[in-house]
C-alpha positions as CSV (number, residue, x, y, z in Angstrom):
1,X,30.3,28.9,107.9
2,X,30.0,25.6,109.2
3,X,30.7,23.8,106.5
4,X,34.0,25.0,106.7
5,X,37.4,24.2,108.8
6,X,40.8,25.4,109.2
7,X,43.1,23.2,106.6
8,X,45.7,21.7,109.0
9,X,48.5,23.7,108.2
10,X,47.4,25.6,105.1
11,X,46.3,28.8,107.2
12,X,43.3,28.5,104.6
13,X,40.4,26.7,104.5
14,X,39.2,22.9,104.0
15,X,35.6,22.4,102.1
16,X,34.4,18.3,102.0
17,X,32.6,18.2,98.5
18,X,31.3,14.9,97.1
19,X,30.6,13.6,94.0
20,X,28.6,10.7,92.3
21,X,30.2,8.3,89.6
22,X,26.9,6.6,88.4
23,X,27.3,4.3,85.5
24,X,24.4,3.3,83.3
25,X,24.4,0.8,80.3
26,X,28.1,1.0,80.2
27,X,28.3,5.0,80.3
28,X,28.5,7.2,83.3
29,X,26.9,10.3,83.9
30,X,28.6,14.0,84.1
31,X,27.3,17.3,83.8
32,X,29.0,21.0,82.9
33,X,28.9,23.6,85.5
34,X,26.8,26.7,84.4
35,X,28.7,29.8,83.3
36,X,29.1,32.1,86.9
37,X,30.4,29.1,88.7
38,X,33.3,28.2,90.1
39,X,34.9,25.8,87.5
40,X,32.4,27.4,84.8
41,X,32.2,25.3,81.8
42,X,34.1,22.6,83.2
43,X,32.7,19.0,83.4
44,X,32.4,17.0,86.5
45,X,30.5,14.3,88.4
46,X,27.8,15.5,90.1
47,X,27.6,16.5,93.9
48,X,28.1,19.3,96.2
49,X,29.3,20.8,99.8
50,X,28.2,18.6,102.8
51,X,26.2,20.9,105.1
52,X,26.7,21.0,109.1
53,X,25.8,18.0,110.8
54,X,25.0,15.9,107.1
55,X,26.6,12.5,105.8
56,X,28.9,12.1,102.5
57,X,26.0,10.0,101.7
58,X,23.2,12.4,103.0
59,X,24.6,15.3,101.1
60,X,25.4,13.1,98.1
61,X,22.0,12.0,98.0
62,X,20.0,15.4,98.9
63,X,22.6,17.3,96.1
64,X,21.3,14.7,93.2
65,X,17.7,15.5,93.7
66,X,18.6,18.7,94.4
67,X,20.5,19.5,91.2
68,X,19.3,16.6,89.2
69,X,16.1,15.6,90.1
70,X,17.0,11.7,90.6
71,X,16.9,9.2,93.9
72,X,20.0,6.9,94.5
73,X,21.0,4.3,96.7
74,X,24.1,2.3,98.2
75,X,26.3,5.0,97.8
76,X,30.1,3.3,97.8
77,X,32.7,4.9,98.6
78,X,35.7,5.2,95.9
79,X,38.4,7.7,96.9
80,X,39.2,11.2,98.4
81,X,40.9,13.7,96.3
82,X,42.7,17.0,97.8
83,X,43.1,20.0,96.0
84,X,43.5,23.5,96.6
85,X,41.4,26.3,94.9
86,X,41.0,30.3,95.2
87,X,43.0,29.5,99.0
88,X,40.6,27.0,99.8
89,X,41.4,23.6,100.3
90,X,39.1,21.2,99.4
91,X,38.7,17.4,99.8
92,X,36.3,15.7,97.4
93,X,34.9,12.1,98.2
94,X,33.5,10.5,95.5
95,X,30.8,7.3,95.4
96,X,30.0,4.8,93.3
97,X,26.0,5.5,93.4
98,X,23.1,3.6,91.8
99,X,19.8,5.2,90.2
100,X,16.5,4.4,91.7
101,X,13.8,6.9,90.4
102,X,14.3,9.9,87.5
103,X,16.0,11.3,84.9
104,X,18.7,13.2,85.2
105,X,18.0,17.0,84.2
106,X,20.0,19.7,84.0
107,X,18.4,22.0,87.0
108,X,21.9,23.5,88.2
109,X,24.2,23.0,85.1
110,X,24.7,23.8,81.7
111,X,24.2,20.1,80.5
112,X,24.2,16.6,82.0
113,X,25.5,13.9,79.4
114,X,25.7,10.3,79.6
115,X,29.1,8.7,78.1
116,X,31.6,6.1,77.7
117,X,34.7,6.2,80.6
118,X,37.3,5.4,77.7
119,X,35.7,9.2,76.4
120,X,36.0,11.1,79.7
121,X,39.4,12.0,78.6
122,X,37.3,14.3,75.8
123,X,35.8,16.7,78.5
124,X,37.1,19.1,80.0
125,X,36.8,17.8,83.2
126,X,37.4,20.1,86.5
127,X,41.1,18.9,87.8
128,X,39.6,16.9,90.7
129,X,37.0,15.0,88.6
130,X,40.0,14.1,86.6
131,X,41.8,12.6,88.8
132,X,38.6,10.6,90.1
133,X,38.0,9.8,86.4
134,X,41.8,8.3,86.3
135,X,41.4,6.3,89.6
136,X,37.9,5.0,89.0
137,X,38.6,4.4,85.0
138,X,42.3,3.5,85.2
139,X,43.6,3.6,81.2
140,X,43.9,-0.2,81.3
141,X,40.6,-1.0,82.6
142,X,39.1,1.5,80.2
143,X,40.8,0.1,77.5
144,X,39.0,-3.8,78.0
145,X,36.1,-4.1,75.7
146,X,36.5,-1.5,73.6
147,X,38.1,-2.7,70.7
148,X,38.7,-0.5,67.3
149,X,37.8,2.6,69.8
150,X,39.8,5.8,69.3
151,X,41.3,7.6,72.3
């Protein structure tokens, strides 16, 4: 496929997935992956495989109304996680991304939920979304302004 290349030194192979962190009214947006999936049941920011010849940002956008049915803009980007899966590696880019148009529905997943960063720690969140959640949402950062909350 061409959205896949040899992993330098792995003998396996690399996949570039991206993801969206979109925050809203102080909560950020996730969705669980439907049962039959890879990571079935797990939680994770929304996003998908860059095709041949597509952007981070092209794919990140065409993935949203794709899964989600919603438009974004700026797409920033945040970090690059690398993980391996099943003999695959796999590098996910994730953005900082702002809604323009819709509401997120659940077209490709189980559910779509809007909620608080200091509660992404709740979800069972698919290993590389965690460690997105923990870089974007560090604990101490979480921890400002939300006094009397429960961890």
């Amino acid at each position: 496929m061409n959205d896949r290349t040899k992993a330098e030194g792995s003998g396996g192979l690399a996949i570039k997935v991206t993801a969206a962190v979109i925050e809203r009214g102080g909560k950020v947006l996730i969705a669980r992956r439907m049962k039959g999936d890879s990571f079935e049941g797990l939680w994770e920011f929304p996003g998908g495989k860059i095709e041949a010849g597509e952007s981070p940002e092209e794919c990140l956008r065409r993935e949203l109304l794709e899964e989600l049915g919603v438009e974004i803009e700026a797409p920033e980007f945040l970090c690059s996680v690398p993980f391996e899966t099943s003999g695959l590696s796999i590098e996910l880019m994730a953005f900082r991304a702002s809604l323009v148009a819709g509401e997120a529905r659940s077209h490709e997943h189980d559910e779509v939920r809007w909620v608080e960063p200091e509660r992404l720690e709740d979800f069972d969140l698919a290993e590389p979304d965690r460690l997105v959640a923990a870089t974007v949402f560090p604990r101490g950062r979480r921890d400002e302004g939300t006094k009397g909350s429960a961890s």
